[in-house]
Each structure stands twice: as C-alpha cells, then as structure tokens.
N, C-alpha and C positions, 0 to 999 in steps of 0.2 A: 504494500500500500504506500502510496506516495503522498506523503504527509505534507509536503509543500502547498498543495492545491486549498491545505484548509489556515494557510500563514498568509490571507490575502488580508489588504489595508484596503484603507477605505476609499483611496485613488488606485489602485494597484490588486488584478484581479489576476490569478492563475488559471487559466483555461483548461490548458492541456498541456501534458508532460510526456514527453516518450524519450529513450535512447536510440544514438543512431551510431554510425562507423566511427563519429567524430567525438563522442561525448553524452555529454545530456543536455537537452535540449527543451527548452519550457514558451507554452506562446502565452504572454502576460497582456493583459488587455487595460490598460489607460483611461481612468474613466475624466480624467482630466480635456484629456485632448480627444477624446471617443476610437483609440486605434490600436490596434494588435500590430505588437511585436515577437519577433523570436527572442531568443537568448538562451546561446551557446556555450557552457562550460566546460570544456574541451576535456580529454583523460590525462593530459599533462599538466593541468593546474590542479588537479585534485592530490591532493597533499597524502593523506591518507587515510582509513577506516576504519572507526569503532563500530564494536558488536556487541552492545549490549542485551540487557535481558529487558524486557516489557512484564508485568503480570497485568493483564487485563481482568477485572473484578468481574465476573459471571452474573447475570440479573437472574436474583432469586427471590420474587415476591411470600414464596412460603415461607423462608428463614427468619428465626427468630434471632431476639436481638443479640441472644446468649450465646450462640451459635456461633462456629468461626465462617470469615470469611474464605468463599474459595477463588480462585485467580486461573484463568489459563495463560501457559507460559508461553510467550513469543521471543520475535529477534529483535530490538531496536538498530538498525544502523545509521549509522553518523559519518559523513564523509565532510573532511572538511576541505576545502577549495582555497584557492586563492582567485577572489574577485577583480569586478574592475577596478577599484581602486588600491590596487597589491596588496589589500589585508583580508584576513581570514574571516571566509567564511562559513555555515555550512548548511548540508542538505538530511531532513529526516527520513528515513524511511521507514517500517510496519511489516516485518515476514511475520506471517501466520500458521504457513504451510512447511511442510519438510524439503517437498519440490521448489519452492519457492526460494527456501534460503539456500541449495543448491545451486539454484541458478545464479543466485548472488555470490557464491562462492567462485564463480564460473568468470562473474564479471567483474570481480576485484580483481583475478588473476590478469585480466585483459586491462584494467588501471595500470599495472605496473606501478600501486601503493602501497607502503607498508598495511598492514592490517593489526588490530591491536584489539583484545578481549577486556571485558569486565564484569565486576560480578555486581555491579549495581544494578538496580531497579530506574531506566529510563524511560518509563512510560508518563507520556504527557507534558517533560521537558521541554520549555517552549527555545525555541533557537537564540533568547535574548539571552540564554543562562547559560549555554554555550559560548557566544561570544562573548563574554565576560570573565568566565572560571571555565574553563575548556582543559586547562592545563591542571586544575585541580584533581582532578578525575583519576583515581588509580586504577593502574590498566598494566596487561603486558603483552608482550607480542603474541600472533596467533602461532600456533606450531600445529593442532590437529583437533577433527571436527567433535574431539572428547572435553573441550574448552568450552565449545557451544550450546545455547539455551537449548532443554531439549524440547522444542519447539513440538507445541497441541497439547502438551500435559497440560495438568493440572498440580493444582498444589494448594495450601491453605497455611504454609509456613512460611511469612515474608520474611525474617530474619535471616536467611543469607541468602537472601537477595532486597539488602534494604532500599528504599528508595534514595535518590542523590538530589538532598538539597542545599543547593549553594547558598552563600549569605543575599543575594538575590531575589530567592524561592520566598527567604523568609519574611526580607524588604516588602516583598508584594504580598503576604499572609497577611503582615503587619496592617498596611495599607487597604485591605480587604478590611480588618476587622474594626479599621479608625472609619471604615463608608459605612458599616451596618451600628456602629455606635452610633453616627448623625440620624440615620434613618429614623432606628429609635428611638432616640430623644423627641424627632419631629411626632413621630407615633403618639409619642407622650405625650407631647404638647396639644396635639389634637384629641387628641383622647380625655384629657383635662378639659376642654372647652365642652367637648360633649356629655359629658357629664355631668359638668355644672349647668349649663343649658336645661338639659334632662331635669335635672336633681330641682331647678329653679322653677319651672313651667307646664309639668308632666306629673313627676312623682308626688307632689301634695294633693293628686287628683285620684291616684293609686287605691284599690280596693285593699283592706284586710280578711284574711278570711278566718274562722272562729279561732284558730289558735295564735292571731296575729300575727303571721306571716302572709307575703305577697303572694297574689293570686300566680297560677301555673302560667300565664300568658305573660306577665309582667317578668316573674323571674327567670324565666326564658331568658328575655331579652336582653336582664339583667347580667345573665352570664357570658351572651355570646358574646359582647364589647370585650368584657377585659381576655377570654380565650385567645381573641383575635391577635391581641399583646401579647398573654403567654406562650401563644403561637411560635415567636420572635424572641423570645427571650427563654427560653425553657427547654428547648429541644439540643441546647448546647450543653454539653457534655462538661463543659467549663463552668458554667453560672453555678456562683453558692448558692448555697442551701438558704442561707440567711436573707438573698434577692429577695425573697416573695416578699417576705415581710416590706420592704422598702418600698415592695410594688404594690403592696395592696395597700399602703400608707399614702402613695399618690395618686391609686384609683377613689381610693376614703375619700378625701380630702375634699375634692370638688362633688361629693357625694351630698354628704357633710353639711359641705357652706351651703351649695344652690339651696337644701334645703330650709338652713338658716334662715336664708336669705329670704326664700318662698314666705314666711311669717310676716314680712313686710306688708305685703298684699293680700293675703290667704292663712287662716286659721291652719295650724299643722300639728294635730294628734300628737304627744309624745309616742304613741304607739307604733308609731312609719318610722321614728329614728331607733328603735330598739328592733323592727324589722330589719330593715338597711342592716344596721351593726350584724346582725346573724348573716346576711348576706355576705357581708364586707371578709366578715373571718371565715369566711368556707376558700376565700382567695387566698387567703394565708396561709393555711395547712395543707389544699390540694398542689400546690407547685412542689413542696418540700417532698411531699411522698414521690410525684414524680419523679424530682432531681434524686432519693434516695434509691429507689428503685431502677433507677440508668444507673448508679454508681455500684448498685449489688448485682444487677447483671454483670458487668464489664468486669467486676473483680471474679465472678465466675466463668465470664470469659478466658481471663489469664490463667 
C-alpha cells in the first residue's frame, strides 16, 4: 500500500503513484494552479530502506474492555531519498501480504540501497517525525528474511514491538490535549449558561411528584445535558476520580443560582431545591464508579 496518496495538503493532491525502469514516479495535482504534474524520484537518489514492523489493531466490536488487544502484523517500509532541494526525504509504504513484501525484496535489490531492519512499531508515523529524528531510530543492516515482520500474523503482545515515539509524536499529543482542554472549557461555559437559563425560567414551573422528586420527563432531560459533558470528560483513562466532584460543583452552581434567582419573579417551593440537590449528587458519584471501574479493568488487563 502506498501511503503517500493519503500525505496530501490542502494545495497539493496525490493522484497516482506507480514505478517504472526509472524510479518512482507520483502525478501530484495542484489545486492552486488546477494542473497535474509528474515527479520523478529516480533509484539513484534513494539513499536507503527501513523495514519496519506495523501492528495494525483488528476491529472487534465484541471485545471487552478487559480483554487484550489483538494486532495483525505487517511491513512498514521507509525509503529515504534525496529531494529537490538535496535534503532528505522520505516515502511510506504498507506490505500486508507475504507476496507483496517479496516483491519488495525484489525491488530494493534493483535500488542498489543499503537496507536496514527494526524492531519498532511504525505504524501511523507521519513523514514529519521522520524528517526530524530519522537518525534516532535503532536499526541494523538487513542480512536475511528471518529479521523480517512475519507479515499476516497476528499477535496481542506489543512489547517487542513497541511503538516509536519521537519527542515530536509527543509535541503533537501535547498539543492534541491543550485543543480538547479549550473545547471543554467552551463546553462548560455553554453548558453554565444553559442551565442557569433552565434553572431561571423553566424549572420553578417543574412538577413534584409524591415523594418530591422531579417528574420522569423533567429528569430525563435533566440528565442528558451534563452526560453530554461526561461524555468529554470521563471516557479518558486519565481524568481523576476526584473530576466529578469539581464537575458537578459547576453543573450545581448555575443550577442553584437560576433558581435563586427565579424567586425574584416567581414563588419557588423549598421542595424543587432539595429535589435538584438529589439530582445534582447522583452526578457526583456516577462518574467516580465509572472512572473506578476503567481503572479495575485495565489493572486486570495487565
């Protein structure tokens, strides 16, 4: 599989890729100027080739959480080039098959490039982490096809074959989780407003039913808002235990005031604020069992 075709920018489209007597050959299409070109990287620029290992994670809707993961094992190869501007580039590729990575055997021989093994996990490595720590990568020369992934198995042990993440990999983790922190804060922030809204112009209008708690329709509704949140915040493997509390303190809160508030204009039962409060703390202790329950899976995972 040629991996290049899915490395397209937002001016700059890969079309089609084939080899030919000269090299390899890709027709890129310009969305700039609306026009396809070739581009030719000859077998004499190609510097040399890593083989590493891919584990591709198998979709298995039945698997429990507890359960290990399983992976079929492929070939990553990496060839790196020298571009038009004399520095180093490189090209990804995806063997699946045992014929496949044969014939790549077939066609490094015809590079006339060193070739070089590894026991990392390059699956999904994007080419920017390549050209940056390329040289980090521990590798050694190919000598014979008992070095090579044994490409179609399977396996469910990624410790030796761990994945290779450079200080890169983790820059862009980093930056991943500083975008989904804004997100939820705006979550919150919107979520605050609709519930004081709610809590101010809605809920002093709310039925009790004989035991002082809110009717089945109301508390519905009640719960799918903050879910929508836990949704976002709870499903990570990461978030303390101690979160809910903080989160159902700033789901409260404009709970709370709207309904404060609602007294200004509208008589309001003490009885709707000791409902609420039952509501409020069923959000407190339902996250905790969650987050306890991913944490007693995953240690009976290990």
């Amino acid at each position: 599989m040629d991996l290049q075709k899915y490395q397209s920018t937002d001016n700059r489209v890969v079309k089609k890729t084939w080899w030919s007597e000269e090299g390899y050959v890709q027709e890129i299409y310009h969305k700039s100027d609306k026009k396809c070109e070739e581009h030719l990287i000859p077998f004499e620029n190609m510097e040399e080739v890593l083989i590493g290992h891919s584990l591709i994670p198998l979709p298995n809707p039945d698997r429990l959480r507890s359960s290990p993961d399983i992976y079929r094992i492929a070939a990553q190869l990496v060839i790196r080039y020298t571009g038009r501007e004399e520095e180093s580039d490189y090209l990804l590729f995806l063997s699946e098959t045992k014929e496949d990575l044969a014939n790549w055997l077939q066609r490094i021989q015809k590079m006339n490039a060193p070739a070089f093994v590894t026991v990392w996990d390059l699956y999904q490595v994007p080419q920017v982490d390549y050209r940056s720590h390329y040289e980090t990568i521990e590798k050694e020369p190919y000598m014979d096809e008992t070095q090579l992934p044994n490409v179609f198995d399977t396996t469910n042990d990624h410790r030796e074959h761990p994945v290779w993440q450079p200080p890169s990999f983790h820059k862009r983790q980093e930056n991943k989780r500083t975008i989904r922190s804004g997100r939820i804060k705006k979550l919150t922030f919107f979520l605050f407003l609709c519930h004081f809204f709610v809590a101010l112009f809605w809920v002093p209008f709310w039925s009790l039913d004989g035991e002082g708690s809110f009717s089945y329709i109301t508390t519905l509704y009640f719960s799918i808002i903050p879910l929508i949140y836990m949704f976002g915040s709870y499903v990570w493997d990461t978030t303390p235990v101690y979160r809910s509390l903080v989160d159902t303190f700033l789901l409260g809160l404009p709970w709370f005031g709207g309904l404060l508030c609602a007294r200004l204009y509208t008589p309001v039962p003490n009885d709707m604020f000791f409902a609420l409060y039952g509501n409020v703390m069923t959000f407190a202790v339902l996250p905790e069992r969650i987050i306890l329950s991913q944490q007693d899976s995953d240690c009976k995972k290990e």
